[in-house]
C-alpha positions in Angstrom: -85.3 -124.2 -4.2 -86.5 -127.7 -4.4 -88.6 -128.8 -7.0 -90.7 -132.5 -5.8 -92.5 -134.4 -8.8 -95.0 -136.9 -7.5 -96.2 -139.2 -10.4 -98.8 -141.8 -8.4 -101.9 -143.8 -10.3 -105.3 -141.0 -10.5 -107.6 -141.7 -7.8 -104.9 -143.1 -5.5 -105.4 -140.3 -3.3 -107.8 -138.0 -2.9 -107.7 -134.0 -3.4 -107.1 -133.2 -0.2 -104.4 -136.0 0.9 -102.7 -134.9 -2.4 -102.6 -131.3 -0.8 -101.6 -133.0 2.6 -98.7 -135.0 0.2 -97.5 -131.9 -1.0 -97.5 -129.9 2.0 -95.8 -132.6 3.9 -92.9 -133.3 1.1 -92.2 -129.2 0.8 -91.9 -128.7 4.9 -89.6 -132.2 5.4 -87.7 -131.3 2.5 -86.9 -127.3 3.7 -86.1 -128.7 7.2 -83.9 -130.7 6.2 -82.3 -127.9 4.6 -82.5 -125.7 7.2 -85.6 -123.4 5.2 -88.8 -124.6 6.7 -89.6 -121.0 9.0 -88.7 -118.7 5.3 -91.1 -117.4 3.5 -88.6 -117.3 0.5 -87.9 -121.0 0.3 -91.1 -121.3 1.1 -92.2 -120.1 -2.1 -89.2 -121.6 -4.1 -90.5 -125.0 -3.1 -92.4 -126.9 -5.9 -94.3 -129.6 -6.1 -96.4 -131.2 -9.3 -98.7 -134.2 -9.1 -98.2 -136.7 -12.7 -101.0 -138.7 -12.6 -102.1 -141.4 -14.9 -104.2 -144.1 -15.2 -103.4 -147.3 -12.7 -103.8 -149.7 -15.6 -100.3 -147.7 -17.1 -98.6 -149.0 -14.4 -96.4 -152.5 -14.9 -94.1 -154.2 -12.7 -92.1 -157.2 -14.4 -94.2 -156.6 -17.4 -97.3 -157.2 -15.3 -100.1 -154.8 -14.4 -100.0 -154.1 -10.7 -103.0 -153.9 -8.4 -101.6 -151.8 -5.7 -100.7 -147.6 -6.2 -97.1 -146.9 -6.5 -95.6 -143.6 -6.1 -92.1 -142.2 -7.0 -91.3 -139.0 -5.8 -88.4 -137.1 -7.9 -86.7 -134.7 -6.0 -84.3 -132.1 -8.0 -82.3 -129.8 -5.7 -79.3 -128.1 -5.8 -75.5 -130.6 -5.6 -74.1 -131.2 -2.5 -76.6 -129.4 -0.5 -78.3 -133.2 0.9 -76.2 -135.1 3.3 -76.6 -138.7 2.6 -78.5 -138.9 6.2 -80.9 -136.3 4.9 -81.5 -138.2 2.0 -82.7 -141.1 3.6 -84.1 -139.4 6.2 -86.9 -137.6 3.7 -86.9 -141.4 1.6 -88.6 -142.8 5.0 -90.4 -140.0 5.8 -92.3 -139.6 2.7 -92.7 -143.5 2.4 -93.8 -143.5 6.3 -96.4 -140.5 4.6 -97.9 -142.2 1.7 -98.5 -145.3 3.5 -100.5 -143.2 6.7 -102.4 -141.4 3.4 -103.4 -144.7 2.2 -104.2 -146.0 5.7 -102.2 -148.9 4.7 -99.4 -151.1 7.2 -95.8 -149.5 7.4 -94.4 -152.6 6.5 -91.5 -154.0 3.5 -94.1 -154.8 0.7 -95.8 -151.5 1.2 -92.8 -149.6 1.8 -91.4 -151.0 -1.7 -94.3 -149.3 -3.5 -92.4 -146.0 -3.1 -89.4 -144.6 -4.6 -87.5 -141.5 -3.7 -85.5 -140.4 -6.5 -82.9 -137.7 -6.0 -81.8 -135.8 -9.0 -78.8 -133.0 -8.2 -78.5 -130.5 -10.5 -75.2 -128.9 -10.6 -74.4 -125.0 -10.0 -75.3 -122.9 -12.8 -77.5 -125.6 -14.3 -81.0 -124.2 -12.6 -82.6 -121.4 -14.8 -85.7 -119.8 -13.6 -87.8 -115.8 -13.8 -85.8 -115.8 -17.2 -81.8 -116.2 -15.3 -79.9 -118.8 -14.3 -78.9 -119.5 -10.8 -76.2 -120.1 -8.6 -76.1 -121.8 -5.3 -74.2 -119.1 -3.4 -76.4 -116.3 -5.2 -79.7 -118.3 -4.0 -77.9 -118.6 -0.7 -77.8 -114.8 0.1 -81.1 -114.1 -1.7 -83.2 -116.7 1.3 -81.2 -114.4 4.1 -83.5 -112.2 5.8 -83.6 -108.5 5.0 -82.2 -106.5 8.0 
């Protein structure tokens, strides 16, 4: 049940690399969680764009030329290993950057942030109930 914001500069990427972004972040984030082949996580996986204008971006106080991206991604506690965490930081860095048809290299890389935010059982409302991990858990098994 992940939920992925994206907040990048408007016209950094195109409609259809923002569709690429998304679809990429939602499938790297369920297999790292084991979800990627259900339908159920499937659909429990979020992802909204934040866009604004480049010139609303600062770095040290100074306006920067270059797009940045941070990607804040709210999932359930303790269900992301630290491996998995930096496993999905690289990949969606490694992502943006092949978007942008820009050099994997440290001063590109550094223009994207992976923020994890773990919200803890019992503390995820949604369809008007809150929910529980275990509770999620049984409601993603397959129907036999």
């Amino acid at each position: 049940m992940p939920l992925i914001n994206i907040t990048l500069p408007q016209n950094a990427l195109s409609a259809e690399q923002e569709e690429q972004l998304a679809q990429f972040a939602s499938n790297a984030l369920l297999t790292l969680e084991g979800m990627q082949q259900n339908p159920k996580a499937q659909m429990l996986s979020w992802v909204y764009f934040h866009k604004h204008p480049q010139n609303d971006y600062f770095i040290g106080g100074k306006r920067v030329a270059k797009p940045h991206y941070r990607f804040d991604v709210s999932i359930f506690a303790n269900t992301m290993t630290e491996r998995h965490k930096s496993q999905l930081t690289k990949q969606l860095t490694q992502e943006v950057l092949r978007l942008e048809g820009t050099d994997d290299n440290l001063m590109n890389a550094a223009r994207v942030w992976v923020m994890f935010h773990e919200v803890a059982d019992g503390n995820w409302g949604g369809a008007g109930q809150i929910y529980h991990l275990k509770d999620l858990m049984n409601m993603m098994q397959p129907k036999h």
